[in-house]
C-alpha positions in Angstrom: 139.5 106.6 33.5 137.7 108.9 31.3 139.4 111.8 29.6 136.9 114.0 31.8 137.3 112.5 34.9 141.4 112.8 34.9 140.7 116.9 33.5 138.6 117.2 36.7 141.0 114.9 39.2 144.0 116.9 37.8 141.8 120.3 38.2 140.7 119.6 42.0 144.8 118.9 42.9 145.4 122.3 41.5 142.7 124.2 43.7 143.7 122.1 46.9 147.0 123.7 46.2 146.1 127.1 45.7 143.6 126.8 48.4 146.0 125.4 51.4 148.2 128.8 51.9 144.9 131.0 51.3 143.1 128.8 54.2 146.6 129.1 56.2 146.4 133.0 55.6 142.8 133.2 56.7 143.3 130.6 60.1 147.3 132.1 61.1 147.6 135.3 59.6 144.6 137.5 59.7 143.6 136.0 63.0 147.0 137.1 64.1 147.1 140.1 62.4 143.8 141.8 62.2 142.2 139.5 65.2 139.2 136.8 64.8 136.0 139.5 64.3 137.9 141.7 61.6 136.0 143.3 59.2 138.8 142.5 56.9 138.7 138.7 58.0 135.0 138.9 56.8 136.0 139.9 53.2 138.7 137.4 53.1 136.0 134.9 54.1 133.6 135.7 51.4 135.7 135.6 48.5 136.9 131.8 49.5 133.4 131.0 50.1 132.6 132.2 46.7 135.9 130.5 45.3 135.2 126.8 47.2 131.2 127.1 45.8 132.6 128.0 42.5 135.1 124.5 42.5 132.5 122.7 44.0 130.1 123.4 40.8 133.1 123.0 38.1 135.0 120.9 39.4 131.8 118.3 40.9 134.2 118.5 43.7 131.9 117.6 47.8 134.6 118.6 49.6 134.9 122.2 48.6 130.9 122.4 49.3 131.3 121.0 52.3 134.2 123.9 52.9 132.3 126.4 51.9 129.5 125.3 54.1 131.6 125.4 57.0 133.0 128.7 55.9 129.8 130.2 55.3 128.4 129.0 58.9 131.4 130.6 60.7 131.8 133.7 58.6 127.3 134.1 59.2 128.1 133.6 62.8 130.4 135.9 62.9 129.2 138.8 61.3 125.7 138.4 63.3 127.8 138.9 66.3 129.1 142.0 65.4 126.0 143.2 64.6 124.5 142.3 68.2 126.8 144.1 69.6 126.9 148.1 69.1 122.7 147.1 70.3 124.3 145.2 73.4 126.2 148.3 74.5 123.4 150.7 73.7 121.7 148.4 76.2 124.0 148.8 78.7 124.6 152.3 77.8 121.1 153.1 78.7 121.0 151.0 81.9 124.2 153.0 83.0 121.8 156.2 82.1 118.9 155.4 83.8 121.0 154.0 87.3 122.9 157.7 87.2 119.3 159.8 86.7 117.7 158.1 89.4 120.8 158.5 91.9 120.7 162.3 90.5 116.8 162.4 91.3 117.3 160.9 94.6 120.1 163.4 96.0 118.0 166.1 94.4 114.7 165.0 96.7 117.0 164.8 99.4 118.3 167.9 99.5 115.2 169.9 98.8 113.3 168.5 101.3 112.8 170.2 104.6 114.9 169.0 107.3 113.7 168.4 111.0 113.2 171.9 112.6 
């Protein structure tokens, strides 16, 4: 084994130990915590995306691309979601508006037209 090779095998040990709690934080904890769609989830999320694309260039490492990939498709996901929805309840919002003005527009033609006489 080359002198590189061990450096890099001995280097991708370290990060799957440091990584393991700070993926058991982000699965257990925040989701606990702070709930699946927390903004705070989100940050967490970036920086290990960031930190597995960072080992997967030093450290010539496929597996921590192939976690970051994954991360990065979830966290995406995620954060699209929460941007759909304040749109999705200003959808419904407005349907809500427009049912209530028509029942108000019908009760006022009702009562302003002339009865039988």
């Amino acid at each position: 084994m080359r002198p590189i090779a061990a450096v890099r095998w001995a280097a991708r040990c370290g990060y799957r130990w440091i990584r393991m709690p700070l993926g058991l934080l982000d699965d257990l904890v925040l989701v606990r915590a702070c709930g699946a769609d927390a903004p705070v989830r989100l940050v967490f999320d970036r920086a290990l995306i960031e930190c597995d694309r960072l080992a997967a260039r030093l450290l010539d490492d496929p597996a921590c691309a192939a976690r970051a990939a994954d991360l990065c498709a979830r966290s995406d996901a995620l954060r699209y979601a929460l941007a759909r929805s304040p749109r999705r309840l200003q959808q419904q919002s407005d349907m809500w508006l427009a049912r209530h003005r028509a029942l108000f527009r019908e009760r006022q033609l009702r009562s302003w037209s002339p009865g039988p006489q």
